[in-house]
Structure formats: structure tokens, C-alpha cells
N, C-alpha and C positions, 0 to 999 in steps of 0.2 A: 667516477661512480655513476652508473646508469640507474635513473628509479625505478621502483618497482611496477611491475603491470600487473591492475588491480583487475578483477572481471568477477561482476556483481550479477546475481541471478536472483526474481524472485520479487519484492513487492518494496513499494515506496521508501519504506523505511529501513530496506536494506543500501538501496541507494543512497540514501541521506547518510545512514550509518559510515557508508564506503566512501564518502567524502573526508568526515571526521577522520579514518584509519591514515589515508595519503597524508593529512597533515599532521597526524603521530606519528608512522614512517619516516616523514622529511624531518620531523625534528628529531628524530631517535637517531637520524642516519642511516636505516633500512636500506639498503642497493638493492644491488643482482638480486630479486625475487620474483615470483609469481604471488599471488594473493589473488584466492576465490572466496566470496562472499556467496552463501549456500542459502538455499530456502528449500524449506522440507515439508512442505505444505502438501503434496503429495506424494507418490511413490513415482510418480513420472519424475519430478523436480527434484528427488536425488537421481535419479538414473541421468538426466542431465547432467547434474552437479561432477557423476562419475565421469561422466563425457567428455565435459569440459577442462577436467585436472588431467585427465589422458591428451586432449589436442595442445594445449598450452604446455603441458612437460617434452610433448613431441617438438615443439616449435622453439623451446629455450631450452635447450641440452645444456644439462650443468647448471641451471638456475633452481636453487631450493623453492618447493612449492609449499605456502602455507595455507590452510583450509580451515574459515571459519563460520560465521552461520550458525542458522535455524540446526540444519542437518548437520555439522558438524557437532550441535552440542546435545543435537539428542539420539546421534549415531557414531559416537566419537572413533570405536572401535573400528567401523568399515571404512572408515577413510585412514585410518591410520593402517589398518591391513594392506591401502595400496602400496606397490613400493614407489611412485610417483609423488608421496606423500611425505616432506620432511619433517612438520610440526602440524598436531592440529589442535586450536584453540578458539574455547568458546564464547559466547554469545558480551558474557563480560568483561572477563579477559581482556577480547578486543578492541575496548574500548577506553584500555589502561593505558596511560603512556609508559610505566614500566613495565608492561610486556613489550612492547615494540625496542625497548632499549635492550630485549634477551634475542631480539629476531636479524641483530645484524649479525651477517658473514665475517669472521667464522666462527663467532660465539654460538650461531643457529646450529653450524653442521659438528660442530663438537662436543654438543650435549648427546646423552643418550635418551633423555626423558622426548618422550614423543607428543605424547597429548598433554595438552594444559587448559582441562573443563573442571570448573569449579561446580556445584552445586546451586544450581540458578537460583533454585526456588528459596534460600538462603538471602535473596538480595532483596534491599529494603528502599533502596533508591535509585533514580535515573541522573543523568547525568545532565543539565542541556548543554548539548557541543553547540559551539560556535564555527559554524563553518558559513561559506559566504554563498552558497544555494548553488542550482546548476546555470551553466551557459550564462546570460546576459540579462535575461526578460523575470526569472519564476524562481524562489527561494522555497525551501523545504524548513519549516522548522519542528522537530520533534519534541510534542511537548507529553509524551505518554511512553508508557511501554506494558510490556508483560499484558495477563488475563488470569481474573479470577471463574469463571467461567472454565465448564470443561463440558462442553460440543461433544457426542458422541465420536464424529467423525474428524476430532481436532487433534494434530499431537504439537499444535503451536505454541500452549502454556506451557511446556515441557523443553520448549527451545526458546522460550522469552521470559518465564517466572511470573512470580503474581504481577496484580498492575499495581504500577507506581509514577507518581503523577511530577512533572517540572513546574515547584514555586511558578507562578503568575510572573509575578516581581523579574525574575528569571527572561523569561518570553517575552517580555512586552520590551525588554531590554536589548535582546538579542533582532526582533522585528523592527525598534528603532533603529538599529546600527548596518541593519539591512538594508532598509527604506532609502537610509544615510547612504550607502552605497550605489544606490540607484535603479535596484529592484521595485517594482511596479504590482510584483503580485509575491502574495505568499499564501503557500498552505501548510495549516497545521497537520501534522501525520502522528499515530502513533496505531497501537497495536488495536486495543477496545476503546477507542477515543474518546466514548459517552460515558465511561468511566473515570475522565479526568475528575483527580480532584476530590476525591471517596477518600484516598489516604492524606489528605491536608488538613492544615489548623481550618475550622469552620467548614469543614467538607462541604467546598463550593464546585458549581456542577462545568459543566463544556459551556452553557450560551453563559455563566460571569464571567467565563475568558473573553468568551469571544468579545461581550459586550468592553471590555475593560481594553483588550487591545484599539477596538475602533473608538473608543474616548481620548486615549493615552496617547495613541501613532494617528495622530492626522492627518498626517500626509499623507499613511497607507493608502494607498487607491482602489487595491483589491485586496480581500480577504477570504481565502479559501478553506475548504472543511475538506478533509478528505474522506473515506470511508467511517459508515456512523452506524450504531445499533439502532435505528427505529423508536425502537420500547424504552429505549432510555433517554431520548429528546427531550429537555427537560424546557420551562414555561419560559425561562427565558433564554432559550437557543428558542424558541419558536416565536417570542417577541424581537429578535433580530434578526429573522429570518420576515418578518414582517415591516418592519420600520428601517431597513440598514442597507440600504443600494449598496456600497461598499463590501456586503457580505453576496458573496456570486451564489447565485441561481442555479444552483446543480450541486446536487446530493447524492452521494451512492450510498448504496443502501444494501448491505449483510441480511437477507431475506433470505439464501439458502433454499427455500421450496415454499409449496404456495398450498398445501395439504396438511390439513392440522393435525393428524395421527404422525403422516412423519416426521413432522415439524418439533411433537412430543419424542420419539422414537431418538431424534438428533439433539434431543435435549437444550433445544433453545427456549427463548423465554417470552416469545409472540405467540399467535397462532393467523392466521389467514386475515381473518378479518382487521383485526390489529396493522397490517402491514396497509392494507387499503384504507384504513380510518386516517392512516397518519399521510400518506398521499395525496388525499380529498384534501386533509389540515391544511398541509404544505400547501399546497398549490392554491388554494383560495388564501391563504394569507401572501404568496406571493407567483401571480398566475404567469410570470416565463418561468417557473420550475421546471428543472428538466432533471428526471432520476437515471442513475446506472444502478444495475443490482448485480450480485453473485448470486446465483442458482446452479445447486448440485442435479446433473442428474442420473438417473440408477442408485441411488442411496437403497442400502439393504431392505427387503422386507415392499419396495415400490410397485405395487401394479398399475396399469396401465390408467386406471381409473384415476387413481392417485398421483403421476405425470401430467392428468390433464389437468387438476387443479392449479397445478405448477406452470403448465404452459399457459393458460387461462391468467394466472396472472402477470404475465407483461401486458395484456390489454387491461384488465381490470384496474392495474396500479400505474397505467401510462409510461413503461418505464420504456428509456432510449437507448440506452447504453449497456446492453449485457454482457457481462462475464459468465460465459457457461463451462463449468468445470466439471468431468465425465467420474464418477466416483469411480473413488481407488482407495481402496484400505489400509490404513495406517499400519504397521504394527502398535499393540497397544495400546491400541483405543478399543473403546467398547464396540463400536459397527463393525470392527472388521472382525467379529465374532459371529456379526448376524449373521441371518439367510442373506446371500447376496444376490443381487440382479446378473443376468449370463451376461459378459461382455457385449455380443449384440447389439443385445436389446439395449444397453446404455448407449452404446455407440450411436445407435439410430433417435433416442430421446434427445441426446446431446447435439443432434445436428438437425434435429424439428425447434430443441431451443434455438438451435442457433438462426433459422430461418426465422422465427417469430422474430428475433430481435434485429436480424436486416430488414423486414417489414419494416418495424416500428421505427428505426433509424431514417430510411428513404423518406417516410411518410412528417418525420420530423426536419429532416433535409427541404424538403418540398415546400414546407411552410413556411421558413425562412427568407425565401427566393422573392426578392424586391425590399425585404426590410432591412433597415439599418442597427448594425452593430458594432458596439463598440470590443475591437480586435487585438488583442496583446500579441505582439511579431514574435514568435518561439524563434525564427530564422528568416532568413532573407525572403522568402518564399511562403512559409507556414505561420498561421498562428492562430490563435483559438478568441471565439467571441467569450462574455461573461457565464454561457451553459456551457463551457467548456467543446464546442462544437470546432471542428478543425475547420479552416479556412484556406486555400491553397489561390496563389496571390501567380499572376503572369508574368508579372516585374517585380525587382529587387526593392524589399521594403526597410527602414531601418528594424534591426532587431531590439529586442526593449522596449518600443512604444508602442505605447497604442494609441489606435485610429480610427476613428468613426468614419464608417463607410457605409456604403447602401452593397446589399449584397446580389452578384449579378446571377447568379446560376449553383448548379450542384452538380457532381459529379456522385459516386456508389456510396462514397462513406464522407466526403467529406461538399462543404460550400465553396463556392468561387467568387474572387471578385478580382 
């Protein structure tokens, strides 16, 4: 029996997810298949998702292809329309060990029922899987999922369900047995992160995780945050963001735009000034901060006036690390009703962001050049300091450790030593 080949698109927690699914596959007995793990975050990321279930059916003739995800469960129909498509099933679903026990051959190809999407928004709990993180050096643990929150230009609650938070107890269990493994770094990931915790007994916030795993795991050596709401940073996520070396230096940051009419328009729950208050906070409670942002550009209703506050903020908010996503309209969200920006014009906003943020990258590369940091080996060659900065190594390093170095130079994106 040959295992399945899994091929995951799309954001952190899809990954961590498509870890969990191999090891329900292997126990269910799963073979001969294909499995895509979908993100539907925009309308480019399913035209991929279509892409990729079309290259992968070409390349394994005769292997049933199952299709799950964001986009599989909040478009269950167009992918079940392909006929490259045997089963497709959703967001929770795939995360059941009795559905992976209906997906071995030939119990898969002898049903007739094709989709198996339940009702997300119906689910009251997350799961925490236990799975053992990627490669050698960095573990993923999910300790969130879903959003209460609905983003004009979001259709991701609609493919994740509300938020629903992993018991503590849960997490700090599964990061000891990590640690114990010999993992060096972990980060927490889930969908609204700063949301942990609203559905628990004592609705405790994101920094009493955090605080509780850096008491509980001492041996952790790095503790990472992955993408956070700002406006929801609660006093003590920002007292350990001040007092906890163990907590890395680097925060991405879901800012979305930097203009406070459209900011309202995309129904978020900052405006401008807000997203800079808490940057100045950060960084003076702990000054190697270094932020990544998502910033939309072309969002419906955008004039040019309105993009420069947005571009204005990656200098204003210091941030290094941009994700610039070129708006694209959901079905079924509220923006892709508005007035929309002409293709162009976004094109050409989305690639002025993009130059602000290799700017601000170089000029964060540069600064680094003679100082020492301490370097976790992702691989023989790669590895990233505690701001998450790439480091690319001339000789073979052990992978898993880290290494305090002096850093000798920079190359476009990433440091050298």
C-alpha cells in the first residue's frame, strides 16, 4: 500500500492541520490517494486549489482525489462539479478519525455520496491534535480556530465557524511533549488568535497562555505568536511581550489598511491611529521588535488618497515583513458588492506596496550587519534569528540548534553568516 500524497495550500494552520490528517490517514489505512488541503481566502487561492486537483489527477491516474479546506467547505459544489474530484469534505470532517476510516479504497470509490460538509458554524469545539511539528528545529501548535468577526471582505468564518479556543491544560501539555521531543521553537497559530480564550471557564485572554506556557515549559527556549489582532493585545500579552526573552520579538500584525474610512468600510475594529499606538507600545516595551503586516490593496470604494494612508503606514508603523494581498472579491461578502477599484489600479497599488516593504526589509537587513544573534537552523544552510529574519549559512549547520553568531553581511531578503 502506497501513502497518500497530501499537497496543502494556503496559511499556517492549514499546514499544521495537514500534519494531523497523515496521521488519521495512516491510522485509518488511507493508500492510493491524493489529498488537497484548500484555502479560500481569495478567489486567486481557489483558482489555484482548481490548479492543483487538475496537476496532481494528471500525474496519478487512477488515484482517488479527496478535496478539503477553507474552499472546499465554503464551495463544496465546484469542486465536487470537477470530475477529477472523488470525495470532498469539510473543514471538520477532516479532522475526524471516522471519516478517514469511509476514505480507504474501495469503500471511497463505492459510495455514491460525494461531499461530506457539515454545518461549521454548528461546531462548539476545537480539537488540540497532537502531532509532532514540521522538519527538526520549529513545532506548530493550534491552540484556536474559527472567527467571530465578519470582515467585509472575509469569506474565512464561513470556512472555519465561530472561534473556539484549546483548554490551556490541553497546550501547555502537548508543548511539553514537544520540548520533550526536542523541538527548540514553537508557535501558537490559530485562526483570530487574540480571541483565545472568550469561549472558556473564566474567559482568560492570549498573553495568560502565553504567560502560563513560559512558567509551566521551562525548558521552552522560544515561544512564538503567530499572526494577532492589534486591538485585541490584551495587558498581559504586553507584560510578556515586555518581561519574557523566551517570547520572540516579532509580531505580524492583521492591519489590513492604514485609512480609517476604509478600515470602517472592511468593518474592522481599529482605525489608523490605533494600529501606530500599539507599535510605539510594542517596541518601546521591547525595542528588537520587528512587525509583519497584511495589507489589502484596491479594497472597494479606495482612492488614491486613501492608498497613501495605507502606504504611509509601513513607515509610520515600522513594519518589515509585508504580506500585500491585491483585492479580489469573495462571493458573498459584503465588498464584493461595493464600487470596486479597476484591476490596474490595484495591480499597480499592490506592487508600490510591495516596494515599500522591500525598502523597509533592506534597510532592516542593513542594520543587523555586525550584530549577534541568536539563530535557530530550519536546515543545513537556512535559519532564522529570534525577529524571525532569514539567515542563509555558507557551510553545513546542524539543523535544530541554535547558534549564537555575529552576523557577517546581507544579501535582498535575507542575512549571512
Amino acid at each position: 500500500m502506497t501513502s497518500p500524497i497530501f499537497s496543502t495550500l494556503g496559511c499556517r494552520l492549514n499546514a499544521y492541520e495537514t500534519e494531523a490528517m497523515k496521521e488519521l490517514a495512516a491510522a485509518a489505512g488511507v493508500g492510493n490517494a491524493v489529498v488537497v488541503n484548500t484555502c479560500a481566502v481569495t478567489a486567486e487561492a481557489v483558482r489555484k486549489a482548481k490548479q492543483e486537483i487538475r496537476r496532481l489527477a494528471r500525474e496519478n491516474p487512477g488515484a482517488p482525489v479527496i478535496v478539503t479546506g477553507c474552499a472546499a467547505q465554503t464551495e463544496p459544489e465546484t469542486f465536487a462539479a470537477m470530475p477529477e474530484v472523488t470525495r470532498v469534505v469539510g473543514n471538520t470532517e477532516k479532522m475526524q478519525a471516522e471519516t478517514w476510516n469511509t476514505l480507504r479504497v474501495p469503500d471511497l470509490i463505492g459510495t455514491t455520496e460525494k461531499v461530506q460538509v457539515d454545518d461549521i458554524m454548528s461546531v462548539r469545539e476545537t480539537a488540540g491534535h497532537l502531532i509532532d511539528g514540521f522538519g527538526r528545529h520549529r513545532a506548530y501548535v493550534q491552540v484556536q480556530n474559527g472567527c467571530d468577526h465578519r470582515c467585509t471582505f472575509c469569506i474565512i468564518p464561513y470556512g472555519r465557524g465561530n472561534s473556539r479556543s484549546v483548554p490551556a491544560g490541553v497546550v501547555v501539555e502537548q508543548i511539553k511533549r514537544l520540548v520533550g521531543k526536542g523541538f527548540n521553537e514553537v508557535v501558537l497559530t490559530g485562526v483570530d488568535l487574540t480571541s483565545w480564550g472568550a469561549d472558556l471557564p473564566a474567559t482568560p485572554r492570549l498573553g495568560d497562555l502565553v504567560m502560563r506556557i513560559l512558567k509551566l515549559v521551562p525548558d521552552l527556549p522560544r515561544l512564538r505568536i503567530s499572526s494577532i489582532d492589534s486591538i485585541e493585545a490584551d495587558e498581559m500579552l504586553m507584560q510578556a511581550i515586555a518581561t519574557e526573552p523566551r517570547l520572540m520579538p516579532h509580531l505580524h500584525l492583521s492591519l489590513q489598511a492604514g485609512d480609517d474610512m476604509i478600515l470602517k468600510r472592511m468593518k474592522r475594529r481599529h482605525l489608523r491611529d490605533d494600529a501606530i499606538r500599539f507599535c510605539e507600545e510594542a517596541r518601546k516595551l521591547r525595542p528588537d521588535m520587528v512587525f509583519g503586516a497584511d495589507i489589502i490593496a484596491g479594497f472597494p470604494t479606495e482612492t488614491e488618497a486613501m492608498f497613501d494612508n495605507s502606504l504611509k503606514l509601513v513607515e509610520d508603523c515600522g513594519l518589515t515583513f509585508l504580506h500585500v494581498f491585491p483585492f479580489s472579491p469573495r462571493k458573498g461578502t459584503p465588498a464584493a458588492r461595493m464600487p470596486q477599484v479597476r484591476g490596474p489600479a490595484i495591480k499597480d497599488r499592490a506592487a508600490r506596496l510591495r516596494a515599500a516593504g522591500g525598502a523597509s526589509l533592506t534597510r532592516h537587513l542593513s542594520a543587523q550587519v555586525g550584530s549577534t544573534h541568536r539563530v535557530l537552523m530550519e536546515g543545513p544552510r537556512l535559519g532564522r534569528t529570534e525577529q524571525f529574519t532569514e539567515v542563509a549559512f555558507s557551510s553545513d549547520q546542524p539543523e535544530g540548534q541554535i547558534l549564537t553568531l555575529q552576523i557577517s553581511g546581507r544579501n535582498d531578503t535575507q542575512l549571512t553568516a
